[in-house]
KEDREN-681375 format. One line per field, with one value per atom (N, C-alpha, C, O): x, y, z; chain; residue in three letters; atom name. Coordinates in nm, 2 decimals. Layout:
px X:... $
py Y:... $
pz Z:... $
drense A:... $
voro ALA:... $
guza CA:... $
This chain:
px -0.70:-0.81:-0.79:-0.68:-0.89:-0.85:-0.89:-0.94:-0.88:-0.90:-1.10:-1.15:-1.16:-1.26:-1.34:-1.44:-1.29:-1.34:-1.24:-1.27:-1.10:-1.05:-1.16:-1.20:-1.18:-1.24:-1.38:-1.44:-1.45:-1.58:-1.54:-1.59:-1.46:-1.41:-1.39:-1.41:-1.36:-1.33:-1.47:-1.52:-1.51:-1.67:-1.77:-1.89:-1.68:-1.82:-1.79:-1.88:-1.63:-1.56:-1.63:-1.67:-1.62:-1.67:-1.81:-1.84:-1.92:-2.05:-2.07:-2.10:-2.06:-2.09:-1.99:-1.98:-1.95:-1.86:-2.00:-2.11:-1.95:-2.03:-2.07:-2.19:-1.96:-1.99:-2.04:-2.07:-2.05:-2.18:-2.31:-2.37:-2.34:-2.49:-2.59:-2.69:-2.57:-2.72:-2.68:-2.73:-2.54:-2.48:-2.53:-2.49:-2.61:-2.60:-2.48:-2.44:-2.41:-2.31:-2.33:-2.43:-2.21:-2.23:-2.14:-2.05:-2.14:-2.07:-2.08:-2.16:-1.91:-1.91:-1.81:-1.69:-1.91:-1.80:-1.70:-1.75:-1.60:-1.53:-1.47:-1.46:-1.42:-1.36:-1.48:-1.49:-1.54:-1.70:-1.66:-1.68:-1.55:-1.48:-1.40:-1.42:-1.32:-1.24:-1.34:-1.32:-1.42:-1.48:-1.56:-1.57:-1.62:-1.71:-1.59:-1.60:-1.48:-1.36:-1.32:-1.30:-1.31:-1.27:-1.36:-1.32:-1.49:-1.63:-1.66:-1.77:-1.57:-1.57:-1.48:-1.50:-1.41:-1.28:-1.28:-1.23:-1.34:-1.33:-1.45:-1.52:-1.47:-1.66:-1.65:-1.54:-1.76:-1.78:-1.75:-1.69:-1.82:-1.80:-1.62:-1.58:-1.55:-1.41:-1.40:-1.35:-1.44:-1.49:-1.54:-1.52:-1.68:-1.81:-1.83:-1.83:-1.84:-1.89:-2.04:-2.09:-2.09:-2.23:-2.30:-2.43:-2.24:-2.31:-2.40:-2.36:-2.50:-2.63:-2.59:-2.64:-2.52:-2.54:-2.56:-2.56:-2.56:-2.60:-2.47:-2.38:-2.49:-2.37:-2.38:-2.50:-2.28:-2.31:-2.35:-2.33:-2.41:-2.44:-2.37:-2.34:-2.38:-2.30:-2.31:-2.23:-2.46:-2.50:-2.46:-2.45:-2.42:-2.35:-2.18:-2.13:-2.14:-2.02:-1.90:-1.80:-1.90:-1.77:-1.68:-1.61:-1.66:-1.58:-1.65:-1.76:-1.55:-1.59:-1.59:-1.70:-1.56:-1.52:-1.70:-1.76:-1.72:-1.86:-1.83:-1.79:-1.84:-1.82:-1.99:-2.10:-1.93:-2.08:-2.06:-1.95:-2.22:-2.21:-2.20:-2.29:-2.07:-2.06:-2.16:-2.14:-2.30:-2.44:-2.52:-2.63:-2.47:-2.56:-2.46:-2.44:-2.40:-2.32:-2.38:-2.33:-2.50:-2.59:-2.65:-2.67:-2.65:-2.69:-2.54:-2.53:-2.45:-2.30:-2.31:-2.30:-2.34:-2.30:-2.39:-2.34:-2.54:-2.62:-2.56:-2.52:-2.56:-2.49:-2.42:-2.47:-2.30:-2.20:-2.25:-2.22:-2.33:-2.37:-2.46:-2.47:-2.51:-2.62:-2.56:-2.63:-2.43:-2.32:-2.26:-2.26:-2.22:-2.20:-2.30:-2.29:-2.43:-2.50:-2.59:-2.68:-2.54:-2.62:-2.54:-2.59:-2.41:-2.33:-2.40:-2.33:-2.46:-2.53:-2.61:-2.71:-2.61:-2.64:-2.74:-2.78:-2.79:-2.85:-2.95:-3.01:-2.96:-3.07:-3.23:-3.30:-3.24:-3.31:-3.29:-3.38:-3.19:-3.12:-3.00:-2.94:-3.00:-2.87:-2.89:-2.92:-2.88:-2.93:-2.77:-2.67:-2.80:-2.66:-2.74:-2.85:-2.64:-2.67:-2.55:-2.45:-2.56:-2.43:-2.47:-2.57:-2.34:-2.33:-2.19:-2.09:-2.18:-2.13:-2.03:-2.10:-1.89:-1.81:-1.69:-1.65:-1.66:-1.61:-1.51:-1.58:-1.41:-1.33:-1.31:-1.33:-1.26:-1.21:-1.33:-1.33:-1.49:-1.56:-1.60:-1.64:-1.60:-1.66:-1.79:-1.79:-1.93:-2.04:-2.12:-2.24:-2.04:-2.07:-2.05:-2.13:-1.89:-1.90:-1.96:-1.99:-1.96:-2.10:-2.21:-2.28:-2.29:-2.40:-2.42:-2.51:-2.28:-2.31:-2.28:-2.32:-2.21:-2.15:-2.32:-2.34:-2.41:-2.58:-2.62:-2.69:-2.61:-2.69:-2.65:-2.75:-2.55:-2.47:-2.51:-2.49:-2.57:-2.57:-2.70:-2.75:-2.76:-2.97:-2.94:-2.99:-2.87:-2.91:-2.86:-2.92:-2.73:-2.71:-2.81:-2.82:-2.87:-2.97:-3.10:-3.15:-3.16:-3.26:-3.25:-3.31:-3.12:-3.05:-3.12:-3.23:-3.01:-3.01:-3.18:-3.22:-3.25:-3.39:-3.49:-3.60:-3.48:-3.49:-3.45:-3.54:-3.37:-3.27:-3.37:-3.43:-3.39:-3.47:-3.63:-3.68:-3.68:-3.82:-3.87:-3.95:-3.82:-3.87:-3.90:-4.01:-3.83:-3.90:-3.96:-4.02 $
py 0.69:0.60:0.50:0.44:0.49:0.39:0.24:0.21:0.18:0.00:-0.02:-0.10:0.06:0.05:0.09:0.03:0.20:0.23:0.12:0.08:0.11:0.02:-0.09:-0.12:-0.18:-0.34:-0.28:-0.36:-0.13:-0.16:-0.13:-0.21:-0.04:-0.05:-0.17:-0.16:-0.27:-0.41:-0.51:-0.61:-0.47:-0.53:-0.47:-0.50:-0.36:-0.27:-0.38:-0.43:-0.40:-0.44:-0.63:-0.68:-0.68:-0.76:-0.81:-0.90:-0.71:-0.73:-0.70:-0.80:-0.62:-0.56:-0.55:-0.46:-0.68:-0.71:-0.81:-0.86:-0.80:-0.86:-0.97:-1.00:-1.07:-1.21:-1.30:-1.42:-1.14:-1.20:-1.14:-1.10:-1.13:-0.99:-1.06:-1.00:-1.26:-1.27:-1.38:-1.49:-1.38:-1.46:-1.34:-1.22:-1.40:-1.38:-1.38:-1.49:-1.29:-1.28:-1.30:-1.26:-1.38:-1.36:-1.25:-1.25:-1.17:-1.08:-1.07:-1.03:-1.14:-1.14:-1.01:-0.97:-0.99:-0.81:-0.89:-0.88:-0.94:-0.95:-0.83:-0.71:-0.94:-0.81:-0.75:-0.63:-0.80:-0.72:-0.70:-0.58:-0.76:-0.74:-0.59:-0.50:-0.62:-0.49:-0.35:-0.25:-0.37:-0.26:-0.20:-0.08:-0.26:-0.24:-0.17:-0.05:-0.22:-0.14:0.01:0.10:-0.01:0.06:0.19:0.27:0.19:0.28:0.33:0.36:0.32:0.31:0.46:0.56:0.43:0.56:0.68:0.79:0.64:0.70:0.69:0.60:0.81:0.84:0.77:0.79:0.70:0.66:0.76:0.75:0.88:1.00:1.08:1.17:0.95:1.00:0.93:1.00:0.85:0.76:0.80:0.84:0.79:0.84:0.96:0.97:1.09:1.19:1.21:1.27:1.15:1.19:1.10:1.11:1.00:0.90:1.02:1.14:0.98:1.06:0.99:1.04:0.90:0.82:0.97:1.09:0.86:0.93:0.93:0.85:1.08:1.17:1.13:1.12:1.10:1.06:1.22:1.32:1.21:1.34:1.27:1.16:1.42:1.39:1.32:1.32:1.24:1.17:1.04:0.97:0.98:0.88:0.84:0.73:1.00:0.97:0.93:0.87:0.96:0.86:1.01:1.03:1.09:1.21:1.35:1.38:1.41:1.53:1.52:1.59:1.50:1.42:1.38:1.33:1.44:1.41:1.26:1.26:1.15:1.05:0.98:1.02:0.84:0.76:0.70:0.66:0.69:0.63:0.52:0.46:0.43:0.26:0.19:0.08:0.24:0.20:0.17:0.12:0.19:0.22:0.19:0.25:0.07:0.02:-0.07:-0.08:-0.11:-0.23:-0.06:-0.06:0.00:0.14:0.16:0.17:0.15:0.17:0.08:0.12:-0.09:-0.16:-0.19:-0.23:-0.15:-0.12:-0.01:-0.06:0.08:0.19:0.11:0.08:0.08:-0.02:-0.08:-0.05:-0.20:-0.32:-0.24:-0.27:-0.16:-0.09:-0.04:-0.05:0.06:0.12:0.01:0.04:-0.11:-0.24:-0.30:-0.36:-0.30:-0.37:-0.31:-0.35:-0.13:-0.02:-0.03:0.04:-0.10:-0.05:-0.18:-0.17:-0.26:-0.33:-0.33:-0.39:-0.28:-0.19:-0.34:-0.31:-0.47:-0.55:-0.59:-0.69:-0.51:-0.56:-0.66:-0.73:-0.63:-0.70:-0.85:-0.93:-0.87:-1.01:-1.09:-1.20:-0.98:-1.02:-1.00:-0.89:-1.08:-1.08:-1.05:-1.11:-0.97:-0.97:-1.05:-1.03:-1.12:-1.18:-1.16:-1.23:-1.04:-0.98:-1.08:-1.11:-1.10:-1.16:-1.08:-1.09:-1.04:-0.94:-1.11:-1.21:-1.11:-1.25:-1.18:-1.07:-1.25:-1.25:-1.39:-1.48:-1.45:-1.51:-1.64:-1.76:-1.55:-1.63:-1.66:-1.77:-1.58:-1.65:-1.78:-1.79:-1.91:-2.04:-2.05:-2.10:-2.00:-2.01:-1.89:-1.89:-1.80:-1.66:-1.77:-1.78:-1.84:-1.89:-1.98:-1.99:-2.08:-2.19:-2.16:-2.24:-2.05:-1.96:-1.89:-1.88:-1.86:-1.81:-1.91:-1.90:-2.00:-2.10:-2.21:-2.30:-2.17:-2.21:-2.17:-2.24:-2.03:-1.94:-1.96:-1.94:-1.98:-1.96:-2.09:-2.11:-2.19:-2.34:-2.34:-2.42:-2.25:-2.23:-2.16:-2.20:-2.04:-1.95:-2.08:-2.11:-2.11:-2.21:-2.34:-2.37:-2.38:-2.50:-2.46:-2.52:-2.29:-2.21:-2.23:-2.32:-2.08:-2.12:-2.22:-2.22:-2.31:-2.47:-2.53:-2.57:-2.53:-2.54:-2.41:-2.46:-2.33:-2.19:-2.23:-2.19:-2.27:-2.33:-2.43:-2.44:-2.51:-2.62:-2.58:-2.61:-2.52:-2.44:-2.55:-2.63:-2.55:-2.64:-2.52:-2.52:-2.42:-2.31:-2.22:-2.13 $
pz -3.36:-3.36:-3.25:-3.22:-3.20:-3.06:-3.08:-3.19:-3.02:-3.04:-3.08:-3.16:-3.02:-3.04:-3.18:-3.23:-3.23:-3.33:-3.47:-3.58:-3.39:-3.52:-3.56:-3.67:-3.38:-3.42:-3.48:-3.56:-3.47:-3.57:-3.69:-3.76:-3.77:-3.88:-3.92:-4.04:-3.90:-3.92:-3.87:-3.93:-3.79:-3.83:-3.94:-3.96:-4.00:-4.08:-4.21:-4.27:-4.23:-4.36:-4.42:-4.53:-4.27:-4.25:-4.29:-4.37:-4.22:-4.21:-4.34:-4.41:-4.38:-4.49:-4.65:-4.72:-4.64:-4.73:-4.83:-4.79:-4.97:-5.05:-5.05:-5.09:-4.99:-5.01:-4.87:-4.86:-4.75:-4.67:-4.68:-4.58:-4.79:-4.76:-4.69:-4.65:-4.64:-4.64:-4.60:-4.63:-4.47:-4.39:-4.23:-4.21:-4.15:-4.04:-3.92:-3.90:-3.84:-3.76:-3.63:-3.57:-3.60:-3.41:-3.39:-3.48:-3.32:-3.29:-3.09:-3.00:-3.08:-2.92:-2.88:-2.91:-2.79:-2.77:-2.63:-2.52:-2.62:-2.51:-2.44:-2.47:-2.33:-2.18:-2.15:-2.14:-2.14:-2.04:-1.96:-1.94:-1.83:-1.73:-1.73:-1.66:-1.82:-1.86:-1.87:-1.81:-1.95:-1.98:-1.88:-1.89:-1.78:-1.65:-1.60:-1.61:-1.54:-1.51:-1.52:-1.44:-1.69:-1.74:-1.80:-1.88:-1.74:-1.81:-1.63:-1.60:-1.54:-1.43:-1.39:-1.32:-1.46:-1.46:-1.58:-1.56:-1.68:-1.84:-1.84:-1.81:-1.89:-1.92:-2.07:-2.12:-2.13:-2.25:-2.38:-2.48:-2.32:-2.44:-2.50:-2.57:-2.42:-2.44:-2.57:-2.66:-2.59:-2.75:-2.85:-2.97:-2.74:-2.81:-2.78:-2.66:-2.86:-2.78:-2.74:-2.65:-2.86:-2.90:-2.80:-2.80:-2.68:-2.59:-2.52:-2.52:-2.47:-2.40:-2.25:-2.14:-2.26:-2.13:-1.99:-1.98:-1.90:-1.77:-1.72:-1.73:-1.65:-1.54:-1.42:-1.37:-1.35:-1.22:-1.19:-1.26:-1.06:-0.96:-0.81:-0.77:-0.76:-0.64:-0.54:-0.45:-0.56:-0.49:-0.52:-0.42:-0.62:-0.67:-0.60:-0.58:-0.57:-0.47:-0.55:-0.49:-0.71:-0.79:-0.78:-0.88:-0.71:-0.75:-0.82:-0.85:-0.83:-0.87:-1.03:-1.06:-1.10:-1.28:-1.27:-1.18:-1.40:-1.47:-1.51:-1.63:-1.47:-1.56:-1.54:-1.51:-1.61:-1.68:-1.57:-1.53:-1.48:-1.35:-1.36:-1.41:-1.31:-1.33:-1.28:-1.24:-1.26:-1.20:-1.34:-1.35:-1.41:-1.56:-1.67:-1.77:-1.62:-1.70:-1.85:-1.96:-1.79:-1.87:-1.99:-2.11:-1.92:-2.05:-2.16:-2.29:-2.09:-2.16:-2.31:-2.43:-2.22:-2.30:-2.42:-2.53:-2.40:-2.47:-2.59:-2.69:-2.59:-2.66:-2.75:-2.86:-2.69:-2.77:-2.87:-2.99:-2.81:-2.91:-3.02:-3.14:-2.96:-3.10:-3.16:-3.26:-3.21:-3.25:-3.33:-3.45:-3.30:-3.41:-3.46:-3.57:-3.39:-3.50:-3.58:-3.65:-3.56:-3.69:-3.78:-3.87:-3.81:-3.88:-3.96:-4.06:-3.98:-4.06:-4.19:-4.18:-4.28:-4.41:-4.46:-4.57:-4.43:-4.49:-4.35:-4.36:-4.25:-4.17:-4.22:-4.14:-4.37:-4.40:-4.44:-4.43:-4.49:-4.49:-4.40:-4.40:-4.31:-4.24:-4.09:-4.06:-4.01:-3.82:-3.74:-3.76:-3.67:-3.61:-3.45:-3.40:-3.40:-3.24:-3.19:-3.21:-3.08:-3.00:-2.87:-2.82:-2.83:-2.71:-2.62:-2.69:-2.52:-2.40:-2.37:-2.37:-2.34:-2.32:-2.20:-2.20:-2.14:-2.05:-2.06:-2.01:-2.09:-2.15:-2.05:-2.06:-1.94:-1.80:-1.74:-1.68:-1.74:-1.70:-1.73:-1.85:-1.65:-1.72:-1.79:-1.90:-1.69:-1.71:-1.78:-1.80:-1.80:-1.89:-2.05:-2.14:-2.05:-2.18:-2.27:-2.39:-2.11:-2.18:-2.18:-2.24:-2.13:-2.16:-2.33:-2.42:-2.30:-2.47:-2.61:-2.73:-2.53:-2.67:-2.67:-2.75:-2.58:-2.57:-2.65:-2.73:-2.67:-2.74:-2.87:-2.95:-2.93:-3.05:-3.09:-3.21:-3.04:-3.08:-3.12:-3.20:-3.06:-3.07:-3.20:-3.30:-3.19:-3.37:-3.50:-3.60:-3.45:-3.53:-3.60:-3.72:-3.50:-3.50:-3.59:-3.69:-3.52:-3.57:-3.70:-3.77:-3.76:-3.89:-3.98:-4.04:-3.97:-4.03:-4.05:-4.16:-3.92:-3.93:-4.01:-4.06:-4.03:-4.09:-4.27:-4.35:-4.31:-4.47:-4.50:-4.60:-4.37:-4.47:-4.49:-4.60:-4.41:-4.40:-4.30:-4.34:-4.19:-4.08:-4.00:-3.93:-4.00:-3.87:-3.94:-3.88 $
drense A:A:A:A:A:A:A:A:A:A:A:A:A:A:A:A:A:A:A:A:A:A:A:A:A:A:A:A:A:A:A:A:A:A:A:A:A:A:A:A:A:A:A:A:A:A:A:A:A:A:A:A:A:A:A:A:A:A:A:A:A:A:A:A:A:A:A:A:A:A:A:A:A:A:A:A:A:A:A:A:A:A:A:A:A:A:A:A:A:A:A:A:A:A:A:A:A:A:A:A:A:A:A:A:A:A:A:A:A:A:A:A:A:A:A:A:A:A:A:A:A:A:A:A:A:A:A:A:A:A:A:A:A:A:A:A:A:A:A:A:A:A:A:A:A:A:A:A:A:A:A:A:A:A:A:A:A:A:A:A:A:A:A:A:A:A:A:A:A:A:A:A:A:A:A:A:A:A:A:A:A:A:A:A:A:A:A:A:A:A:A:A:A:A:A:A:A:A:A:A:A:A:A:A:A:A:A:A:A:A:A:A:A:A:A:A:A:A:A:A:A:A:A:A:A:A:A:A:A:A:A:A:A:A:A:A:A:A:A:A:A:A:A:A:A:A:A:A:A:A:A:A:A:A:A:A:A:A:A:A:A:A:A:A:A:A:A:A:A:A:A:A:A:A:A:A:A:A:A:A:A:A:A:A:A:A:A:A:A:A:A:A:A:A:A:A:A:A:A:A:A:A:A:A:A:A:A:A:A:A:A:A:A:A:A:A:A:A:A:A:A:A:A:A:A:A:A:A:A:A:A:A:A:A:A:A:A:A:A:A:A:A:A:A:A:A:A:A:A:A:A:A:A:A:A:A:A:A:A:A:A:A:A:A:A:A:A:A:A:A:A:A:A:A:A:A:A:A:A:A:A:A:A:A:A:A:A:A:A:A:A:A:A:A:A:A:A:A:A:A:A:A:A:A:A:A:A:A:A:A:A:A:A:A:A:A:A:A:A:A:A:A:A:A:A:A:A:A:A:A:A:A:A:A:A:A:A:A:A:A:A:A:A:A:A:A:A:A:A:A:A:A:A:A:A:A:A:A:A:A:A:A:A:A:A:A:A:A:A:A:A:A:A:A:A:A:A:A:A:A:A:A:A:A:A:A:A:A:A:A:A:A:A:A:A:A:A:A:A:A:A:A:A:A:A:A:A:A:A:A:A:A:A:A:A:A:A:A:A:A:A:A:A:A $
voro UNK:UNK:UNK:UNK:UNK:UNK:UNK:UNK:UNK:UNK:UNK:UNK:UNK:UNK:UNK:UNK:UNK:UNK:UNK:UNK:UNK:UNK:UNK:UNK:UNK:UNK:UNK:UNK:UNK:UNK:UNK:UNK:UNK:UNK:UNK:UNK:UNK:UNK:UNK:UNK:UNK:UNK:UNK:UNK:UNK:UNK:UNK:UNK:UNK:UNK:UNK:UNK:UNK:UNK:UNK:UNK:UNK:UNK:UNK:UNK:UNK:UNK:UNK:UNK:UNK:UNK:UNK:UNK:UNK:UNK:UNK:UNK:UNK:UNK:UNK:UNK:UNK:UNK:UNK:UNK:UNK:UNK:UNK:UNK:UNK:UNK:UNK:UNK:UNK:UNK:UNK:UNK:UNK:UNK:UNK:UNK:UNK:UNK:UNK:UNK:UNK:UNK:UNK:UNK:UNK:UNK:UNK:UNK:UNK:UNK:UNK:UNK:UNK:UNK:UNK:UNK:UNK:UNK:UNK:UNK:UNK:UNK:UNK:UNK:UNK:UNK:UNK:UNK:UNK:UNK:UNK:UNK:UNK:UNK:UNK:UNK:UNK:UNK:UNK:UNK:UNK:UNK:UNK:UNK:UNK:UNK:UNK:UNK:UNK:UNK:UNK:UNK:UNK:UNK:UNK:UNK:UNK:UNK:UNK:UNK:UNK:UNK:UNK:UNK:UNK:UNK:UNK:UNK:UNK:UNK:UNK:UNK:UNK:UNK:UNK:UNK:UNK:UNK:UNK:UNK:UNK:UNK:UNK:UNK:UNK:UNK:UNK:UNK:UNK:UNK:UNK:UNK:UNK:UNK:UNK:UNK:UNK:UNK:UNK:UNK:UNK:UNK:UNK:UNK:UNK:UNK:UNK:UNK:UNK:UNK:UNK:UNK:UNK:UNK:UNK:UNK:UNK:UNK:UNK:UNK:UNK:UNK:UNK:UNK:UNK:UNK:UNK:UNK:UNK:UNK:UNK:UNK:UNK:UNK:UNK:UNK:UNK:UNK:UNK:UNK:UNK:UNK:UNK:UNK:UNK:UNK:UNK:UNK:UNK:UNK:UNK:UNK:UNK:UNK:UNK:UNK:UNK:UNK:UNK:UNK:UNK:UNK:UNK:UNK:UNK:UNK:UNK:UNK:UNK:UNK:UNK:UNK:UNK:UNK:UNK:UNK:UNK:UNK:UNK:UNK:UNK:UNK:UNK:UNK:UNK:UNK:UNK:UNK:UNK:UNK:UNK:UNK:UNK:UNK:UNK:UNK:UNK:UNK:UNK:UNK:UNK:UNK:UNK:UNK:UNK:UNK:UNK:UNK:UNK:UNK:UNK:UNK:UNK:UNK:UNK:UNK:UNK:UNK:UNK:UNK:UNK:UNK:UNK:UNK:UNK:UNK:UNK:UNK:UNK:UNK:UNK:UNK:UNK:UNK:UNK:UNK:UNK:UNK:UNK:UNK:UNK:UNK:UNK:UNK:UNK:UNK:UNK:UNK:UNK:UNK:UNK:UNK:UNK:UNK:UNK:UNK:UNK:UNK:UNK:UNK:UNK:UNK:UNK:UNK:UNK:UNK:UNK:UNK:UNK:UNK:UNK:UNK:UNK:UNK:UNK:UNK:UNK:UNK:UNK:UNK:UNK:UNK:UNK:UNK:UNK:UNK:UNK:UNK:UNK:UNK:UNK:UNK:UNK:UNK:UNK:UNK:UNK:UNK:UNK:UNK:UNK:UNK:UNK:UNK:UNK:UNK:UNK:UNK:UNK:UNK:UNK:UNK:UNK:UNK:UNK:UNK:UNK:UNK:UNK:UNK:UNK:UNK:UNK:UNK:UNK:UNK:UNK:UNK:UNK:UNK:UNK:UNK:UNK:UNK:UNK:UNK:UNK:UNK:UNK:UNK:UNK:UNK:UNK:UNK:UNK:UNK:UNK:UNK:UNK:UNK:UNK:UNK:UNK:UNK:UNK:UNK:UNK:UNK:UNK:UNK:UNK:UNK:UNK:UNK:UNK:UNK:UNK:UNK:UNK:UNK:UNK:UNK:UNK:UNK:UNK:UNK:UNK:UNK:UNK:UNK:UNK:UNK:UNK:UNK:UNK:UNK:UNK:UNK:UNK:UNK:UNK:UNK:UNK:UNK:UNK:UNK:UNK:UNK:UNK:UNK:UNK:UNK:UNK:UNK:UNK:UNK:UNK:UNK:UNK:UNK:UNK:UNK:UNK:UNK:UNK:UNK:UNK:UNK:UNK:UNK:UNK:UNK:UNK:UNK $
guza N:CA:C:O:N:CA:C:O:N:CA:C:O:N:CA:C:O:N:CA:C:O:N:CA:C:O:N:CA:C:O:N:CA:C:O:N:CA:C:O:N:CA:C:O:N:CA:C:O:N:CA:C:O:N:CA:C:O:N:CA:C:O:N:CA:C:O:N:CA:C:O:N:CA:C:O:N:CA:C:O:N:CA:C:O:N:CA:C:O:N:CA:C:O:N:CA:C:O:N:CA:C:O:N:CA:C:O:N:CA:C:O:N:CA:C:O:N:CA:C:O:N:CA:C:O:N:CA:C:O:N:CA:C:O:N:CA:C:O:N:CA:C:O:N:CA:C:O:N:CA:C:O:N:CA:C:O:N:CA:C:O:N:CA:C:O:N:CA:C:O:N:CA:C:O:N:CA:C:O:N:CA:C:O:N:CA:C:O:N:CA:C:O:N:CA:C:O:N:CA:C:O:N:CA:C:O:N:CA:C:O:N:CA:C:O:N:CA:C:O:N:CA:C:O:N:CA:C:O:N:CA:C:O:N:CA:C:O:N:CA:C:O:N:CA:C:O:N:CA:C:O:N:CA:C:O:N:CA:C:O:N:CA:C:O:N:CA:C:O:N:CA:C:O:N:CA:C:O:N:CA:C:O:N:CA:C:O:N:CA:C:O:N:CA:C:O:N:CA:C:O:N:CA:C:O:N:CA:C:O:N:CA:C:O:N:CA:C:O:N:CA:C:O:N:CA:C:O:N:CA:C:O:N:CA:C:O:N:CA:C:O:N:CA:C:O:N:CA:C:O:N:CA:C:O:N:CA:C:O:N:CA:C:O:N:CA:C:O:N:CA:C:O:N:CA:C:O:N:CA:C:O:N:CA:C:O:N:CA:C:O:N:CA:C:O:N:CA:C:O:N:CA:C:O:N:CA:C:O:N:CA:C:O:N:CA:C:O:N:CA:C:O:N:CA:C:O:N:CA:C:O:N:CA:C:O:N:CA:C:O:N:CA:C:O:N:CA:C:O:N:CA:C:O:N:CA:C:O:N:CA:C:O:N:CA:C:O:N:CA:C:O:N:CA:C:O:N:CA:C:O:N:CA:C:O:N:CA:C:O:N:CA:C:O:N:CA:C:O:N:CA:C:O:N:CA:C:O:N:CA:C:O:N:CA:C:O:N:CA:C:O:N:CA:C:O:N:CA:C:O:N:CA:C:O:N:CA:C:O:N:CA:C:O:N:CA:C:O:N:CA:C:O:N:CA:C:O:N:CA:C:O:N:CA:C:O:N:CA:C:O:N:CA:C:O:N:CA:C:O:N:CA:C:O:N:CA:C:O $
């Protein structure tokens, strides 16, 4: 089992553990960096097999290796995030908000720690029946 299927096993346990049925998740996928990298050299279906994603062709120029064209990376990562946030068994009470993180980037993280402050705010305004 590889690192990827461990951390969603552990977001399945998580998400879908009893005593959050009807707690909303941030779920930040970090190493966007790494992974652009690394979906660069390794076709996604070394994981996933069942990925549809797109084959480079020879016009793409990545080699002779069928891989996932690192052009259609934003499709990769898509894949991804929908693969953790199906594993959600309470879609009806429970919101997942994925955010793609990059650690070292500065402005990637105060972008996202923005966004996490708005669901939060939402939330809280949402509890009291303000929104």
């Amino acid at each position: 089992m590889n690192r990827m299927h461990e951390s969603m096993k552990l977001f399945d346990s998580i998400c879908n553990n009893k005593w959050f049925t009807e707690t909303s998740i941030i779920l930040f996928l970090n190493k966007k960096d790494l992974f652009e990298e690394k979906i660069a050299h390794s076709p996604l279906t070394i994981c996933f097999p069942e990925y549809p994603g797109t084959v480079c062709t020879s016009r793409c120029n990545h080699g002779t290796k069928p891989l996932v064209c690192p052009n259609k990376n934003d499709e990769a990562q898509a894949y991804i995030q929908t693969k953790f946030e199906d594993l959600n068994k309470k879609k009806d009470t429970k919101e997942i908000y994925s955010h793609f993180t990059c650690a070292t980037d500065t402005k990637n993280v105060q972008f996202v720690f923005d966004a996490v402050t708005d669901v939060i705010i939402k939330n809280n305004l949402k509890d009291c029946g303000l929104f």
